[in-house]
C-alpha positions in Angstrom: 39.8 -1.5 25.8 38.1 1.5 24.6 34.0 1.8 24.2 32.4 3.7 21.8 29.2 4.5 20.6 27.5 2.3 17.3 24.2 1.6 15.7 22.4 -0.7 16.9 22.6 -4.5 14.7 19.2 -5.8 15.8 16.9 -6.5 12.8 14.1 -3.4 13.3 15.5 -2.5 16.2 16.0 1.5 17.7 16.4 0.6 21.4 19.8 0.1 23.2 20.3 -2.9 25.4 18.6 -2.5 28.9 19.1 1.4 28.7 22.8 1.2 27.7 24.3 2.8 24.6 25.3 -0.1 21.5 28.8 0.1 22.3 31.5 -1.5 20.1 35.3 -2.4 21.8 38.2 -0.5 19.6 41.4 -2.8 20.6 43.3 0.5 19.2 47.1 -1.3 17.0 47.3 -4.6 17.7 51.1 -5.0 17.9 51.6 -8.5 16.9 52.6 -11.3 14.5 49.6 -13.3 14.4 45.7 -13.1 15.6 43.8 -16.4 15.9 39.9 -16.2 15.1 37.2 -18.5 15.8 33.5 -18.2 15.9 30.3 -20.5 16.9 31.7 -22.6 20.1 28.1 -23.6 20.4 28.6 -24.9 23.9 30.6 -27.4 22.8 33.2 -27.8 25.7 35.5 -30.2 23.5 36.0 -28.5 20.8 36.5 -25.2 22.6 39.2 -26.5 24.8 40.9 -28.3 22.1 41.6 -24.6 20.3 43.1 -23.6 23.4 45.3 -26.6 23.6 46.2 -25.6 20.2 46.8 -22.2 20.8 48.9 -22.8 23.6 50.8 -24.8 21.5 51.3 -21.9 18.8 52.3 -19.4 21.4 49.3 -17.5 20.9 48.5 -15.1 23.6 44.6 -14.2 24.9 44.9 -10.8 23.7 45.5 -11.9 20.3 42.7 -14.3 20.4 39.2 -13.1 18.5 35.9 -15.1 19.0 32.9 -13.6 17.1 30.6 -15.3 18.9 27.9 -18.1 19.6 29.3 -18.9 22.9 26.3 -21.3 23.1 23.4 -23.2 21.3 22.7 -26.7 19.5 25.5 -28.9 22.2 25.3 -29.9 25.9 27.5 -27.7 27.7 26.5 -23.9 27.2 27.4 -22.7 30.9 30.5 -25.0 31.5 31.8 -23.0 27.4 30.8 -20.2 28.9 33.0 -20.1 32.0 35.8 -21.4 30.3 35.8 -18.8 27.8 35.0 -16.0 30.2 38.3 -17.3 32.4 40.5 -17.1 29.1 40.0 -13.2 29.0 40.0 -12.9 25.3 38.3 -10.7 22.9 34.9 -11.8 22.3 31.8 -10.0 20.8 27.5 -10.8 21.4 26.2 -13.1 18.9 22.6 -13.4 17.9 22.8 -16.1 21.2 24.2 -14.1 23.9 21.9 -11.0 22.9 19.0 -12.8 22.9 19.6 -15.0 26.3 20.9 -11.5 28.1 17.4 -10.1 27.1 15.9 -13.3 28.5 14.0 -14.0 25.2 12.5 -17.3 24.5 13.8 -16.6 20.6 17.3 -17.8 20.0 17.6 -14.8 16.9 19.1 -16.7 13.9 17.4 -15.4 11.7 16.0 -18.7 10.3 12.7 -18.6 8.2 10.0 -19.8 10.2 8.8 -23.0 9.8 11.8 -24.4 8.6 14.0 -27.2 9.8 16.3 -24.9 11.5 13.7 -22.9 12.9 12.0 -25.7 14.3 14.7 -27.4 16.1 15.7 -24.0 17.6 13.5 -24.2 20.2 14.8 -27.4 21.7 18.1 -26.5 21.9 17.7 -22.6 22.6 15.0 -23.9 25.4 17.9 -26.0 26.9 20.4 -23.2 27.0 18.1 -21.1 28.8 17.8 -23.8 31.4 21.2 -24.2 31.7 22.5 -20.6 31.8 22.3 -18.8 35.0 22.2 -15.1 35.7 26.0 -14.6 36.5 27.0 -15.6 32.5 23.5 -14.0 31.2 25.1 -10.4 32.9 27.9 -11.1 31.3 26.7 -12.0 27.8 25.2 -8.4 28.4 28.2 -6.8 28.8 30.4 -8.2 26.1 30.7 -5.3 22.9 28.8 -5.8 19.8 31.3 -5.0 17.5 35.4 -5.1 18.1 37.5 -2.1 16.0 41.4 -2.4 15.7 43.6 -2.0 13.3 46.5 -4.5 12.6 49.4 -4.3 10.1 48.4 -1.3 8.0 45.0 -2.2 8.0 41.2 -1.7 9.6 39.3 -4.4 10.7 35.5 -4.7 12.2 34.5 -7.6 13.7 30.8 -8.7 14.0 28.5 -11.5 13.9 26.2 -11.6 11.0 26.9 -7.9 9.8 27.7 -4.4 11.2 23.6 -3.9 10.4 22.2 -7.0 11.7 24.1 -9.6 14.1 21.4 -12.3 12.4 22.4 -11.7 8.6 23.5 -14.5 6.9 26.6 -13.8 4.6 28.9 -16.6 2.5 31.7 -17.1 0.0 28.9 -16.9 -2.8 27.4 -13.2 -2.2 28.0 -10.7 -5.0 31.2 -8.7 -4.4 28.6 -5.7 -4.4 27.0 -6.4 -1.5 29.9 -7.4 0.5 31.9 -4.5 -0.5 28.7 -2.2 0.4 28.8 -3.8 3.9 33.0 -2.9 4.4 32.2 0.6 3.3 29.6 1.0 5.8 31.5 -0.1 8.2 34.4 2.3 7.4 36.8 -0.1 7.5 39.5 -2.5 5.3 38.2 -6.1 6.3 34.8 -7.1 7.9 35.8 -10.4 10.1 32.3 -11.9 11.0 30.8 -15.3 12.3 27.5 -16.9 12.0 26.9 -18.6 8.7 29.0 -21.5 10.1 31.3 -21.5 6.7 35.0 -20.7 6.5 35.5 -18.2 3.7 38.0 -15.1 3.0 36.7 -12.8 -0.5 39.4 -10.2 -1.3 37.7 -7.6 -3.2 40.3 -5.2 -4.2 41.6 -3.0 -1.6 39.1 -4.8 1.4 38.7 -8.2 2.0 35.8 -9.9 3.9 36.9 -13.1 6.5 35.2 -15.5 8.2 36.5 -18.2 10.7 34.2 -20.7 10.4 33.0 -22.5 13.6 34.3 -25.0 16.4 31.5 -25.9 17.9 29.5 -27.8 14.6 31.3 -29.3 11.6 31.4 -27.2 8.3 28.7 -29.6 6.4 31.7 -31.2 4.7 31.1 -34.7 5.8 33.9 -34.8 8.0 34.0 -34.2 12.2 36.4 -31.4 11.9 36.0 -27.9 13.1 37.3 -24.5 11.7 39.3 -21.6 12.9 41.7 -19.2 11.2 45.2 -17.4 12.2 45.5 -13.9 10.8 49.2 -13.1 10.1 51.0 -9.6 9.1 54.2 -9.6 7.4 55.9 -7.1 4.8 53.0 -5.1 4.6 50.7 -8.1 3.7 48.0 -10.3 5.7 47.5 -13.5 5.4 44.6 -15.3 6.1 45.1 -19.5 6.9 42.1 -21.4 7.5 42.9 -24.2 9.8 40.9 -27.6 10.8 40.3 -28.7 14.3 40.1 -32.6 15.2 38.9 -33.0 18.7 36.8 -36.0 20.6 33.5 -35.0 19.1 32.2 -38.6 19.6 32.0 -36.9 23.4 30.6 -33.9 22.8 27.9 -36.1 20.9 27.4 -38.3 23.7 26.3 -35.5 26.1 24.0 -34.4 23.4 22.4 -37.7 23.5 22.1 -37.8 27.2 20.6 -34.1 27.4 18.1 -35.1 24.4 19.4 -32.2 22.4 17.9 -32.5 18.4 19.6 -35.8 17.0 20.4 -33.8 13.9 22.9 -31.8 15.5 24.8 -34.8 17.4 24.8 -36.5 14.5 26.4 -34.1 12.7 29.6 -33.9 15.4 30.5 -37.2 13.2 29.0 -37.5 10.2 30.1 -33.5 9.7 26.5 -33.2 7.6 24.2 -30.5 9.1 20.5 -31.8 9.4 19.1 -28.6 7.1 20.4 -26.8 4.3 17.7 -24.1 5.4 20.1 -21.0 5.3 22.4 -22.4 2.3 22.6 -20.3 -0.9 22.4 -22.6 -3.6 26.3 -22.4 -4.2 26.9 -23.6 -0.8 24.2 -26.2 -0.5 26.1 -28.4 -3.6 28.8 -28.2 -2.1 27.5 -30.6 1.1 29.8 -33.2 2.0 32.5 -32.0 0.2 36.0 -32.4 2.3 37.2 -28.7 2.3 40.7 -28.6 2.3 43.0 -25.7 4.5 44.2 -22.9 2.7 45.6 -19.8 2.6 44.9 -16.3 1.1 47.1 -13.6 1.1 45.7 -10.2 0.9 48.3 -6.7 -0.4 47.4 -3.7 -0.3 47.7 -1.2 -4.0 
């Protein structure tokens, strides 16, 4: 793995982390069949390790595994995600959550307006993660790239969090084509992958293309418990993008919720698959609450 030198992604920000240059990770040609991405694990233990059962399953090696990250925040078990995920040695990139705990900050960074919902119950569960994570996994979150580069197929891919500006920008499925197409070409690349809004997605926009994962660690505000990842496949010059559900035992990863007093809103939501606020939803995606979204596929060709 390669480092190399990239702007840094935090809103206002001209300083580089603890003295070190923003570096981003350039995986150089992947040379495989299929990638599998996820984002958000949230420190939700259950759902993590029941991607890697799945994985395992699909043959999917750790080098061809992308998490775009949100190791931790609103479950139970930030440090016990975190050591499991560090142990798996795949490709994983800062979110808003590892920069800010790395940096020791009492802000968790989403972004969210204050004095909303979201913004509100933050605090609980971004207080709790600070308790919880020790200074081993905070080094670490220091250490892990902002930004992965590779190609794969005949294409170019970025992966970040929010976007290759800010690692807090919120970005969905209903945002002109404009914007997002400004963001590729910024980036200098075919197809942005990101994380962070918490929605599965993939916009093709001509010659680039725009993907996001969804999340395993909270359900997509569909009204159902499942959780979202994606595998990435290349095949006669095409890639396809297949967004796949996760069933796991969230009724457990809710329980330990309960018994650390973590916001009731987010347990709940491990079942009822309703998030507590609609804070950050355009309007598009807010009417779409508790609709079941179904998995699907979207093939993306090059002209």
């Amino acid at each position: 793995m390669m480092n190399a030198p990239f702007p840094c992604f935090r809103p206002n920000c001209n300083l580089s982390f603890k003295g070190m240059v923003m570096q981003a990770a350039n995986l150089g040609h992947i040379e495989a069949e299929t990638l599998l991405v996820f984002g958000g694990p949230y420190g939700n233990l259950e759902a993590t390790q029941a991607l890697f059962a799945e994985a395992g399953k699909l043959g999917i090696a750790p080098d061809h595994i992308i998490c775009t990250g949100d190791i931790v925040a609103y479950c139970a078990d930030p440090l016990e995600t975190s050591y499991f995920l560090r142990n798996k040695n795949i490709n994983i990139i800062q979110g808003n959550c590892e920069v800010f705990l790395a940096e020791d900050s009492e802000e968790c960074g989403c972004g969210f307006e204050e004095g909303t919902a979201c913004d509100v119950l933050s605090k609980s569960w971004f207080s709790y993660c600070r308790s919880q994570i020790n200074a081993d996994i905070k080094e670490w979150f220091g250490s892990l790239p902002e930004h992965l580069h590779f190609t794969f197929g005949e294409r170019s891919f970025a992966v970040v969090h929010g976007s290759a500006q800010n690692v807090s920008e919120f970005v969905f499925a209903s945002d002109s084509e404009e914007k997002l197409k400004d963001h590729i070409q910024k980036a200098g690349v075919d197809c942005i992958i990101s994380g962070h809004s918490g929605l599965p997605f993939t916009k093709i926009i001509g010659d680039t293309c725009w993907h996001n994962a969804g999340v395993i660690g909270m359900p997509a505000n569909d009204g159902t418990p499942r959780v979202w990842y994606s595998l990435i496949t290349q095949s006669d010059g095409k890639i396809v993008f297949e967004h796949k559900s996760l069933s796991y035992p969230a009724s457990k990863a809710q329980a330990k919720m309960k018994k650390a007093d973590l916001p009731g809103g987010y347990s709940q939501a491990l079942t009822s698959g309703l998030w507590p606020s609609l804070d950050i939803l355009p309007e598009s995606e807010a009417r779409q609450t508790g609709f079941n979204l179904m998995e699907k596929k979207a093939e993306w060709k090059k002209s």
